[in-house]
Structure formats: structure tokens, C-alpha cells
N, CA, C and O atoms as a Tinker XYZ file with bonds, in Angstrom:
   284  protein
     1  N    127.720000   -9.460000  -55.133000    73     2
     2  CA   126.750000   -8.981000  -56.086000    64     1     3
     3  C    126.444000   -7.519000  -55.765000    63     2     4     5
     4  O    126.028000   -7.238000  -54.641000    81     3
     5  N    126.668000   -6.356000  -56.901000    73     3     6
     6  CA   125.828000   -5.496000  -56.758000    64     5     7
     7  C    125.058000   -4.838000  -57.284000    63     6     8     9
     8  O    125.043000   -5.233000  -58.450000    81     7
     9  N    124.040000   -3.663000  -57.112000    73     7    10
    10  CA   122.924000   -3.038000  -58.140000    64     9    11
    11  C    123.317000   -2.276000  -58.697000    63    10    12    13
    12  O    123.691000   -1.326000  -58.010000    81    11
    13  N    123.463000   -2.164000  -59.848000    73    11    14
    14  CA   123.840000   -1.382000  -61.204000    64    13    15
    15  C    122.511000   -1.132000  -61.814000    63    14    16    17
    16  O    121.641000   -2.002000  -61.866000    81    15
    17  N    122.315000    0.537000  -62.453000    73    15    18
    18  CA   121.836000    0.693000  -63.192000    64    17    19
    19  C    122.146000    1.210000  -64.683000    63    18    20    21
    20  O    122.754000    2.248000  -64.947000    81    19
    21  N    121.445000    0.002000  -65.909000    73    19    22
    22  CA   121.345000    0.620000  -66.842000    64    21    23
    23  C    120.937000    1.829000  -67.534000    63    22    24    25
    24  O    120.266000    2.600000  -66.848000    81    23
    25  N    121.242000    2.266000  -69.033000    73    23    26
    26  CA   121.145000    3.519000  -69.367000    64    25    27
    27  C    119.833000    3.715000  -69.034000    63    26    28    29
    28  O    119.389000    4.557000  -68.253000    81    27
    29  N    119.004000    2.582000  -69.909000    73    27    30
    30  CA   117.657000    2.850000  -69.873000    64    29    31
    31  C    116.857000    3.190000  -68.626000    63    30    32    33
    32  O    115.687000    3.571000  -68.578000    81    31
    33  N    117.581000    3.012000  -67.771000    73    31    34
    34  CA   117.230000    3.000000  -65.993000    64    33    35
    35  C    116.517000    1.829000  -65.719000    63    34    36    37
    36  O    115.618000    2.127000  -64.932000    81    35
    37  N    116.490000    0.576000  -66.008000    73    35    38
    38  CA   116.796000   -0.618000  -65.840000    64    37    39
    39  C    117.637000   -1.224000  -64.775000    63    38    40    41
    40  O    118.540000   -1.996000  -65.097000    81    39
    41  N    117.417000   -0.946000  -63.585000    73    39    42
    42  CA   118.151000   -1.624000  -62.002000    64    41    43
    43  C    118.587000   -3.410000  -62.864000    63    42    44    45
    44  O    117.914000   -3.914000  -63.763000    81    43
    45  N    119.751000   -3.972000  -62.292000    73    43    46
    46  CA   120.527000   -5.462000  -62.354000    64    45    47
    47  C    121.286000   -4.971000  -61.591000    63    46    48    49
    48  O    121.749000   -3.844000  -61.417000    81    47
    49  N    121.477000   -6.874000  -60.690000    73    47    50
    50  CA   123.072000   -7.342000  -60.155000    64    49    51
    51  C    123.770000   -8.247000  -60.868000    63    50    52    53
    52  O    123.651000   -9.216000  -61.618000    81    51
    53  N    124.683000   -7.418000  -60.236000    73    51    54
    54  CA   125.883000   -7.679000  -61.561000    64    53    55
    55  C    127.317000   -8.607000  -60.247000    63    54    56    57
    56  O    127.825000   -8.084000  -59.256000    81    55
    57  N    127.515000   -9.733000  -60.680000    73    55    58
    58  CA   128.679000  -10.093000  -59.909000    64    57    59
    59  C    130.095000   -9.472000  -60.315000    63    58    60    61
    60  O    130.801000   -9.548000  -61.321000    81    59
    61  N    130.230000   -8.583000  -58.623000    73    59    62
    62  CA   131.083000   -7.701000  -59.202000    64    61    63
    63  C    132.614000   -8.794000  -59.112000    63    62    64    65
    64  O    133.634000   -8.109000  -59.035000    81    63
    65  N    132.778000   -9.756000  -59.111000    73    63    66
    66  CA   134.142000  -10.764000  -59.293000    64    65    67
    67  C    134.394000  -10.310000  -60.831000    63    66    68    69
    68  O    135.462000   -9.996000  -61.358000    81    67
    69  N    132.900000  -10.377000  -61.477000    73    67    70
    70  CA   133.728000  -10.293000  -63.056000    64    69    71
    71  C    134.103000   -8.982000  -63.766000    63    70    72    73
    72  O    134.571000   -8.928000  -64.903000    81    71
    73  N    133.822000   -7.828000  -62.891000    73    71    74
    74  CA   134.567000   -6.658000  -63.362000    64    73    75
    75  C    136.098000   -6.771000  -63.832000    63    74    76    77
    76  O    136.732000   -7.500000  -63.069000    81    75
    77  N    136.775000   -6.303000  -64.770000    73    75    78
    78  CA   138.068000   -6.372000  -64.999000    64    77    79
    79  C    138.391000   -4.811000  -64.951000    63    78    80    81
    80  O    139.378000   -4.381000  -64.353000    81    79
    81  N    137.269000   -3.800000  -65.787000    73    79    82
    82  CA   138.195000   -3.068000  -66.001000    64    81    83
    83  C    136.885000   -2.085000  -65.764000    63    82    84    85
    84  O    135.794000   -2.609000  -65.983000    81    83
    85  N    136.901000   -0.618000  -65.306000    73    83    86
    86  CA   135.997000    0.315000  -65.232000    64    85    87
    87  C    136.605000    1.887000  -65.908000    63    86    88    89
    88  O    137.614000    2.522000  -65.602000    81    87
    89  N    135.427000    2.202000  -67.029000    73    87    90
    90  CA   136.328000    3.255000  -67.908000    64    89    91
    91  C    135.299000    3.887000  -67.965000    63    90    92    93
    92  O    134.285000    3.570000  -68.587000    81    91
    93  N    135.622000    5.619000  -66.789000    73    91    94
    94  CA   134.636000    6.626000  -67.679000    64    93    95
    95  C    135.341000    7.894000  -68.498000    63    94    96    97
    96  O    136.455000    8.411000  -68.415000    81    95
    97  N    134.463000    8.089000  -69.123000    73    95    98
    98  CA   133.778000    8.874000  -70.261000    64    97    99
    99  C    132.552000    9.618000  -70.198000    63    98   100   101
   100  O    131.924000    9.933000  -69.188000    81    99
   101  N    132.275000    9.871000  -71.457000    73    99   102
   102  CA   130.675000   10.431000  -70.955000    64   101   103
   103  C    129.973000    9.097000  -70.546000    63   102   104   105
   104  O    128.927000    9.515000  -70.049000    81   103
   105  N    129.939000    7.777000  -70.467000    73   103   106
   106  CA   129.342000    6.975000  -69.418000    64   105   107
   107  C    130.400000    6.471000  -68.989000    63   106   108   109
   108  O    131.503000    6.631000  -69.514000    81   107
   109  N    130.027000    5.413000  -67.385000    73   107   110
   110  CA   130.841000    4.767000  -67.115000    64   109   111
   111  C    130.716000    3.007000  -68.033000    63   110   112   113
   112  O    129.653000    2.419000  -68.228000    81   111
   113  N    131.842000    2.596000  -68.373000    73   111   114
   114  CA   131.454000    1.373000  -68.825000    64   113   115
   115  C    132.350000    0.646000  -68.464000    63   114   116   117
   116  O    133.517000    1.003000  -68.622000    81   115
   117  N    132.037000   -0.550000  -67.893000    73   115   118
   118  CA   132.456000   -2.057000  -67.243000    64   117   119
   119  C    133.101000   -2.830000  -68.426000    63   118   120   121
   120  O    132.432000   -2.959000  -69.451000    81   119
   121  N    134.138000   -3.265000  -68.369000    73   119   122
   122  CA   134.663000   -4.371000  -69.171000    64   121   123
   123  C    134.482000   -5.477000  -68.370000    63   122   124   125
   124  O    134.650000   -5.121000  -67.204000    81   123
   125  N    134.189000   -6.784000  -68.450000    73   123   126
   126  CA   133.624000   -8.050000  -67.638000    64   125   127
   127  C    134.912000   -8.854000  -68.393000    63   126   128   129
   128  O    135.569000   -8.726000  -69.426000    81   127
   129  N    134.859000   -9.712000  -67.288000    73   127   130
   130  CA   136.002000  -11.119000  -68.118000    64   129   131
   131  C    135.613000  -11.513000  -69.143000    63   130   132   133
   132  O    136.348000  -11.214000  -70.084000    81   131
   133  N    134.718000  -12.093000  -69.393000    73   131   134
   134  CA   134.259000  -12.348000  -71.047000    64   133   135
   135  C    134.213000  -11.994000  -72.003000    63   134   136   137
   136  O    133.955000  -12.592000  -73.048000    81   135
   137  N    134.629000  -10.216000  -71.687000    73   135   138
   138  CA   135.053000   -9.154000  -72.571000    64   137   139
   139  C    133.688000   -8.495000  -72.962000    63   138   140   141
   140  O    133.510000   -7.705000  -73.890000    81   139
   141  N    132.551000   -9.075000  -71.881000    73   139   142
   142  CA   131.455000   -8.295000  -72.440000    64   141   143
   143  C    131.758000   -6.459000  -71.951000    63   142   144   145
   144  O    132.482000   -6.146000  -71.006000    81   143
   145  N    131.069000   -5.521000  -72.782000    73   143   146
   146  CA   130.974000   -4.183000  -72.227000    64   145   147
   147  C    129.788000   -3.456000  -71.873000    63   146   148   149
   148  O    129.127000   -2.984000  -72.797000    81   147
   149  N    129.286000   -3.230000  -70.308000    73   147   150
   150  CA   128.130000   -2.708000  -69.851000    64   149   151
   151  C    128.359000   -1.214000  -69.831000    63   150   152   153
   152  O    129.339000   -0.859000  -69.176000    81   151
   153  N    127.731000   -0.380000  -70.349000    73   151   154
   154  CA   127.214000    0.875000  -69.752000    64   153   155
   155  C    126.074000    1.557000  -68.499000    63   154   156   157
   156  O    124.896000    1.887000  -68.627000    81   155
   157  N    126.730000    1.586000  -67.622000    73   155   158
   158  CA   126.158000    2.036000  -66.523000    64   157   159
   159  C    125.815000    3.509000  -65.936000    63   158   160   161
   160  O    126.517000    4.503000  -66.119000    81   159
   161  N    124.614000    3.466000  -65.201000    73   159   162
   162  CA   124.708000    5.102000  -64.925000    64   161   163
   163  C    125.408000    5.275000  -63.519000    63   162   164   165
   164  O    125.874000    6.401000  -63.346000    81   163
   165  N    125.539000    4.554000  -62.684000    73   163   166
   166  CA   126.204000    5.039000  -61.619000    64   165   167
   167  C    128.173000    5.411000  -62.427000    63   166   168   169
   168  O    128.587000    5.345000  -63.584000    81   167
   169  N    128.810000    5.749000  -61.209000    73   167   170
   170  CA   129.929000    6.627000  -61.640000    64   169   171
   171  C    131.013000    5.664000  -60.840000    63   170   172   173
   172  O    130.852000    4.995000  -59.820000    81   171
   173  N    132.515000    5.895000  -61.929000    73   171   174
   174  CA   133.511000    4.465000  -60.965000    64   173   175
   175  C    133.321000    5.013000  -59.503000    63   174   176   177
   176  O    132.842000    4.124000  -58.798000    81   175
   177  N    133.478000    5.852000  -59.009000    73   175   178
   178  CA   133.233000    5.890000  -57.373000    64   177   179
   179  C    132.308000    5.233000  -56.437000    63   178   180   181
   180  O    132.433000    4.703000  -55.333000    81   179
   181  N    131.104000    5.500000  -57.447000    73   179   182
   182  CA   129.908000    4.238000  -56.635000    64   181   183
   183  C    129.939000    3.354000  -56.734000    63   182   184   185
   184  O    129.395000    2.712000  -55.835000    81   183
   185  N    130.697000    2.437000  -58.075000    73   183   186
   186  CA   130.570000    1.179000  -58.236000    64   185   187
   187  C    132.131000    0.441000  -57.042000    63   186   188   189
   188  O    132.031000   -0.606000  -56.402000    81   187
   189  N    133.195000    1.202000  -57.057000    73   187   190
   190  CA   134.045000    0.585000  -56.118000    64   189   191
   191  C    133.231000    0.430000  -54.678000    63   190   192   193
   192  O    133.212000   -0.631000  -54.053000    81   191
   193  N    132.621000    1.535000  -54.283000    73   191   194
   194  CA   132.393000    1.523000  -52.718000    64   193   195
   195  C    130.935000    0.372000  -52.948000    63   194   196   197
   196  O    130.694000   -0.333000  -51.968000    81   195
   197  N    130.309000    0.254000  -53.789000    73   195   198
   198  CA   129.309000   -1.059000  -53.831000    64   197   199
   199  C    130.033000   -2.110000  -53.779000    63   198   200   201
   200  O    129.517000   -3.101000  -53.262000    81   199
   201  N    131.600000   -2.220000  -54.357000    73   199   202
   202  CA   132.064000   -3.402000  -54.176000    64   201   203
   203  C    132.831000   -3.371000  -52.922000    63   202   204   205
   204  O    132.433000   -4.079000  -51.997000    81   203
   205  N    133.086000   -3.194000  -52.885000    73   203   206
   206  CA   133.737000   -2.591000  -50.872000    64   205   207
   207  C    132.656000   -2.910000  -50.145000    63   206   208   209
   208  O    132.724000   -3.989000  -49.557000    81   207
   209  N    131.615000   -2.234000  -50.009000    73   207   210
   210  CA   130.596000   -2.959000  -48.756000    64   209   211
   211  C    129.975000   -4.144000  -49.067000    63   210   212   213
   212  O    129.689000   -4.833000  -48.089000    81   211
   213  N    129.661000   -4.614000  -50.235000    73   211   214
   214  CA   129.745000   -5.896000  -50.603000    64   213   215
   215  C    131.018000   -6.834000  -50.213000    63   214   216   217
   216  O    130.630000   -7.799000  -49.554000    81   215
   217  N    131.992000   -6.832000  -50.363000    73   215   218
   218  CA   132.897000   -7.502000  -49.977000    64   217   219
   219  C    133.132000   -7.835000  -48.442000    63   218   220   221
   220  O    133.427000   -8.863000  -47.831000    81   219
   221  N    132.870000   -6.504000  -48.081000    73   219   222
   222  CA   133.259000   -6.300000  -46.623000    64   221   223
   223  C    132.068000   -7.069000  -45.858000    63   222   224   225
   224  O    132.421000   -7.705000  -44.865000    81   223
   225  N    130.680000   -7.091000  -46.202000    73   223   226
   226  CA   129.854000   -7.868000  -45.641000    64   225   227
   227  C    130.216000   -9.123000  -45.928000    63   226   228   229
   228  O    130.132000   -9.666000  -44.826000    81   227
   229  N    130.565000   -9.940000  -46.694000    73   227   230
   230  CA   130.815000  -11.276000  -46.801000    64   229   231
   231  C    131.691000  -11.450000  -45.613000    63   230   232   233
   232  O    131.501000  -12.419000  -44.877000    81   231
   233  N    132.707000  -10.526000  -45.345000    73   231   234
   234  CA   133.876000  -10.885000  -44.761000    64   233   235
   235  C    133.497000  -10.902000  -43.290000    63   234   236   237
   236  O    133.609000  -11.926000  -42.616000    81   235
   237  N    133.149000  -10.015000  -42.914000    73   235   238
   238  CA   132.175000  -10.000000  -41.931000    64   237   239
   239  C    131.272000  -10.519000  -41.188000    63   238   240
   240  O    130.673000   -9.824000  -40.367000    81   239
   241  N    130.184000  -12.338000  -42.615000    73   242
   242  CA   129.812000  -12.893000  -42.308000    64   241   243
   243  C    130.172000  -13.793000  -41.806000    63   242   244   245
   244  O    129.618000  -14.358000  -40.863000    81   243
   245  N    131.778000  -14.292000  -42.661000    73   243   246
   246  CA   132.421000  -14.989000  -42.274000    64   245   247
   247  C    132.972000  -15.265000  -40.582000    63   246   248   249
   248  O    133.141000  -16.248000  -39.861000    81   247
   249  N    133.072000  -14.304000  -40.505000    73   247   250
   250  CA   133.710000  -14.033000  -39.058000    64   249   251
   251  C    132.827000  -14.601000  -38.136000    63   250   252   253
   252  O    133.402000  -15.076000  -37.157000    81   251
   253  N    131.456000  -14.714000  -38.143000    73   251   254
   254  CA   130.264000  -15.101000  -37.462000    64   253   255
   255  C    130.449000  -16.696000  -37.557000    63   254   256   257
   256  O    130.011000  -17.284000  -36.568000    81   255
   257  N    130.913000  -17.367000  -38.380000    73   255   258
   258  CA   131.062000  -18.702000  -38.954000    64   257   259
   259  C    132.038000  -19.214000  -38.224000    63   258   260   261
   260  O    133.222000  -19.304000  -38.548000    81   259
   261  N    131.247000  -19.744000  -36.667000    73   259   262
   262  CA   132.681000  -20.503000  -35.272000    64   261   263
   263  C    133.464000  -21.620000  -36.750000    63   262   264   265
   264  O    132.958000  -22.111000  -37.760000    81   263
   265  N    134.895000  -21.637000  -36.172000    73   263   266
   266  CA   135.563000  -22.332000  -36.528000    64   265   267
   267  C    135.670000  -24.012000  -35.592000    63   266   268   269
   268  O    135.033000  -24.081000  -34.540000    81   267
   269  N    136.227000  -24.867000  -35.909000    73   267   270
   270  CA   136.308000  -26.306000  -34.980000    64   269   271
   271  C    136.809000  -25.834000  -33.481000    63   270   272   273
   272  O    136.333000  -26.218000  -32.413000    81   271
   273  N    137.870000  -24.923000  -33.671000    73   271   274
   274  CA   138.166000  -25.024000  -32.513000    64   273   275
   275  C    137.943000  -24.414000  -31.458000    63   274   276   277
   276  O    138.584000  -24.398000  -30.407000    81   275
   277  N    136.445000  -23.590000  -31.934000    73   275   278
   278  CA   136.042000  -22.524000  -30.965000    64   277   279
   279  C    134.400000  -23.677000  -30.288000    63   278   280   281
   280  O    133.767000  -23.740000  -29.234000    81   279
   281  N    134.359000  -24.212000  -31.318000    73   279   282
   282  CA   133.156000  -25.326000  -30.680000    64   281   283
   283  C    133.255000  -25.538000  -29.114000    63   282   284
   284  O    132.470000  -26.295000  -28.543000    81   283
């Protein structure tokens, strides 16, 4: 999940799994699997590295998560 802001400056998280496609222009706008289209004010650069440290923390948590055979 990460924080996206709308035009209106309206902060949401947005699960970034359903990004498909990121297109800027004079805004940046999100194509989602459902084919919905968000306009956002952050820029594709911020929204990859939000999904990068998002990702990377999950992965990360994981790692903390003993497996059977470390019991």
C-alpha cells in the first residue's frame, strides 16, 4: 500500500499490486487493472520508489518470520 495524493490534495492508499500502467503528462495518471484512471500529484519517480520501499519492507518482514527449521 501506498500514499498518493489527489489533484484536489486529498492524501489515499492506493494498493500499489493494481497499478498496470503509469503515464505522465501534464499530470501523472495511474491506469489500475480494472481499467480505472487516477490522477495523481506525485510524479512516476515517487510513485516507483513508494513502491520499492513498500515492497522491500514486506520482504524484509518476511525474513524476520523463523521458518520450521530454524525452530
Amino acid at each position: 500500500m501506498i500514499r498518493l495524493t489527489s489533484l484536489d490534495g486529498k492524501p489515499f492508499i492506493l494498493n500499489s499490486d493494481l497499478i498496470v500502467t503509469i503515464h505522465e503528462n501534464a499530470n501523472t495518471i495511474l491506469i489500475l487493472e480494472n481499467g480505472e484512471h487516477l490522477i495523481v500529484k506525485e510524479n512516476a519517480q515517487q510513485i516507483i520508489q513508494a513502491v520499492i520501499a513498500f515492497k522491500r519492507a514486506i520482504f524484509e518482514g518476511a525474513a524476520l518470520i523463523p521458518r520450521p527449521d530454524e525452530e
